[in-house]
C-alpha positions as CSV (number, residue, x, y, z in Angstrom):
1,X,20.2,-33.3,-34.3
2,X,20.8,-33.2,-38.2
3,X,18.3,-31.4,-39.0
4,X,19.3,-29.0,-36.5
5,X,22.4,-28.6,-38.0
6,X,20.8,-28.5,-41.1
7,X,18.8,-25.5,-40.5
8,X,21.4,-23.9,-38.9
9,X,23.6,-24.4,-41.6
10,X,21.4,-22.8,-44.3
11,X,20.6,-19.7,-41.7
12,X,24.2,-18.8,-41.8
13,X,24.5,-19.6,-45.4
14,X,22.0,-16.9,-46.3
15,X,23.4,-14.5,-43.5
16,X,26.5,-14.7,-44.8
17,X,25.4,-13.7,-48.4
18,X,23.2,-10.9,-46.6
19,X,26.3,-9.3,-44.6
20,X,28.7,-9.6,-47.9
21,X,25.6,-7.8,-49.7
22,X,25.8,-4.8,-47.2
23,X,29.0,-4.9,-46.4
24,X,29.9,-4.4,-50.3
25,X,27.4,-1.5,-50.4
26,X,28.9,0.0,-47.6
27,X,32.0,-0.4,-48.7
28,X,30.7,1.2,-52.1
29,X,29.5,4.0,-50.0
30,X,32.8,4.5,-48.6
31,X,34.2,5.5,-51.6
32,X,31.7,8.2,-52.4
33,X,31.1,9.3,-49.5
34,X,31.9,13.1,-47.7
35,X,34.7,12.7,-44.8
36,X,32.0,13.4,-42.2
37,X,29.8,10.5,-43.3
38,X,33.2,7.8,-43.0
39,X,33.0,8.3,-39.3
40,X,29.9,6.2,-39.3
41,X,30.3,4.2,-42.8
42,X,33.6,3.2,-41.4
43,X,31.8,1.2,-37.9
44,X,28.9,-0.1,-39.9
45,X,31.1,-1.5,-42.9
46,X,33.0,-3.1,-39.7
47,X,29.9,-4.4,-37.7
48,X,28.8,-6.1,-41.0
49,X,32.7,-7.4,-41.3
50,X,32.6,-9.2,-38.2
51,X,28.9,-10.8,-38.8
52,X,30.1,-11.8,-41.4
53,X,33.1,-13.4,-40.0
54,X,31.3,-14.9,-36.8
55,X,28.3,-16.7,-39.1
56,X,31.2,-18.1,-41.4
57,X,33.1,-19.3,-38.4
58,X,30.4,-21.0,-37.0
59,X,29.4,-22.4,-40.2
60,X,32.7,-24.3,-40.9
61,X,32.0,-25.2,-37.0
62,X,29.3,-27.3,-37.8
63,X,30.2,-28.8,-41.2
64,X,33.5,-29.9,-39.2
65,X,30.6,-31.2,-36.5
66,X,28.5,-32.7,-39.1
67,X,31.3,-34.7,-40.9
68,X,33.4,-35.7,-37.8
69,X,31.0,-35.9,-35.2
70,X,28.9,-39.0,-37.3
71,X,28.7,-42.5,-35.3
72,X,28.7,-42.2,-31.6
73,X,31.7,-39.7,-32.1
74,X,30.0,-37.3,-29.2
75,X,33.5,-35.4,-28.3
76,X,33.6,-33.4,-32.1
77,X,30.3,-32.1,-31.0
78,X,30.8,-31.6,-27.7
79,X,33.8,-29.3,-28.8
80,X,31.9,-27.8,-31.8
81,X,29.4,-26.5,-29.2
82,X,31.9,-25.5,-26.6
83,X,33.8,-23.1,-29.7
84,X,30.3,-21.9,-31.6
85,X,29.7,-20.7,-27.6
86,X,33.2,-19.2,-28.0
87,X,32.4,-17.4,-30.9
88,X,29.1,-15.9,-29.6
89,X,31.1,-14.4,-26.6
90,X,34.3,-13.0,-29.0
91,X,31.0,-11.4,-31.4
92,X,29.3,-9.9,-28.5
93,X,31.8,-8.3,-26.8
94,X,33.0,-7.0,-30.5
95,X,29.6,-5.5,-31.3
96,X,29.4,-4.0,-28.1
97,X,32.7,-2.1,-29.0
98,X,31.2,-1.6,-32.5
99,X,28.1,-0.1,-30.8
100,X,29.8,2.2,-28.4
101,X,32.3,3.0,-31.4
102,X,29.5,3.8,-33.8
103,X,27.8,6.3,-31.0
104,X,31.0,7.9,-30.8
105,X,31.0,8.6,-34.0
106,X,27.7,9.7,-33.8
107,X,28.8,12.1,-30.8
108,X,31.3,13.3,-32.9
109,X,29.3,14.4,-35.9
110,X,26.5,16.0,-33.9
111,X,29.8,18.5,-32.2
112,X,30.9,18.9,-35.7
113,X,27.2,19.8,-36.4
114,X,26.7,22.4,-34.2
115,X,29.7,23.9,-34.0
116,X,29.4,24.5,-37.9
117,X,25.7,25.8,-37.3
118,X,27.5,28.0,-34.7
119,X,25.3,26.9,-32.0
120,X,27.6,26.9,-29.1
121,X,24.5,26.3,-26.5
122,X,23.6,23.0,-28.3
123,X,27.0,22.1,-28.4
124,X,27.6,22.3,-24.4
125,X,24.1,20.6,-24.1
126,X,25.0,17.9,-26.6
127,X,28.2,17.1,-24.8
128,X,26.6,16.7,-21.6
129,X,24.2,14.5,-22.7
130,X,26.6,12.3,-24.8
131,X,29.1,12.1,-21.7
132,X,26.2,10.9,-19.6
133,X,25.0,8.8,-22.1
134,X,28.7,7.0,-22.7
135,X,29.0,6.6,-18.7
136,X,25.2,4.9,-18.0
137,X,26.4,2.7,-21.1
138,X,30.0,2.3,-19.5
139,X,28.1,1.6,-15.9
140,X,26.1,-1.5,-17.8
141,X,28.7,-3.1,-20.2
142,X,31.1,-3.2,-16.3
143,X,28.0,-4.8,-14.6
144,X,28.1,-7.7,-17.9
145,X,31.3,-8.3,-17.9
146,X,31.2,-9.1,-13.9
147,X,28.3,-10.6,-14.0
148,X,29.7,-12.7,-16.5
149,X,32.9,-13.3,-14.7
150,X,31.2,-14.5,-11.6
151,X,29.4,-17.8,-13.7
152,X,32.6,-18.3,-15.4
């Protein structure tokens, strides 16, 4: 089980210096950037916020784990598990909003695009195709949640 933790430990050690790595050349970025590019520098430089943040979380999870949860003490780690499986719920459910956010934005440069280009037809074809995109994503991330509801 320690060496578990141990691996564990140093995976979100390095993730976390990744994400702050990214997340500080987005965030560099950001400040250079063209207002049409923040709609999608502004999602990613969140997305890598919230790794960030979730890695960090469950890193302090299991040092609490490591340093409490020592001789027969099977409750801290019990718990530790219990709120690392917390924290992989609260992250998904944020990158999903992240990932429909970040389309979005997506959606919203490609209109900007063609409506610039003045290419009206794309622009009626493009919306089409992001509306039925949003609504078959929509459709799945319902069908998750209740399928998730239903084991809880």
């Amino acid at each position: 089980m320690k060496r578990n933790k141990t691996i564990l430990m140093t995976f979100y050690v390095v993730s976390i210096i990744i994400y702050c790595l990214v997340a500080a050349i987005f965030y560099r970025f950001l400040l250079l950037a063209k207002p049409y590019f923040l709609f999608v520098l502004i999602p990613c430089l969140l997305l890598f916020t919230l790794l960030f943040l979730s890695s960090f979380s469950k890193l302090i999870v299991i040092v609490v784990s490591m340093v409490f949860g020592r001789n027969g003490n099977d409750e801290v780690n019990e718990k530790a598990d219990d709120i690392i499986i917390l924290i992989n719920k609260i992250t998904r459910y944020s990158l999903i909003g992240l990932f429909l956010t970040f389309l979005t934005s997506i959606m919203i440069l490609d209109i900007i695009l063609c409506i610039n280009k003045e290419k009206y037809t794309l622009v009626a074809i493009s919306i089409v195709v992001w509306v039925l995109l949003h609504t078959l994503l929509f459709k799945n991330i319902i069908d998750l949640v209740r399928s998730e509801k239903k084991h809880s």
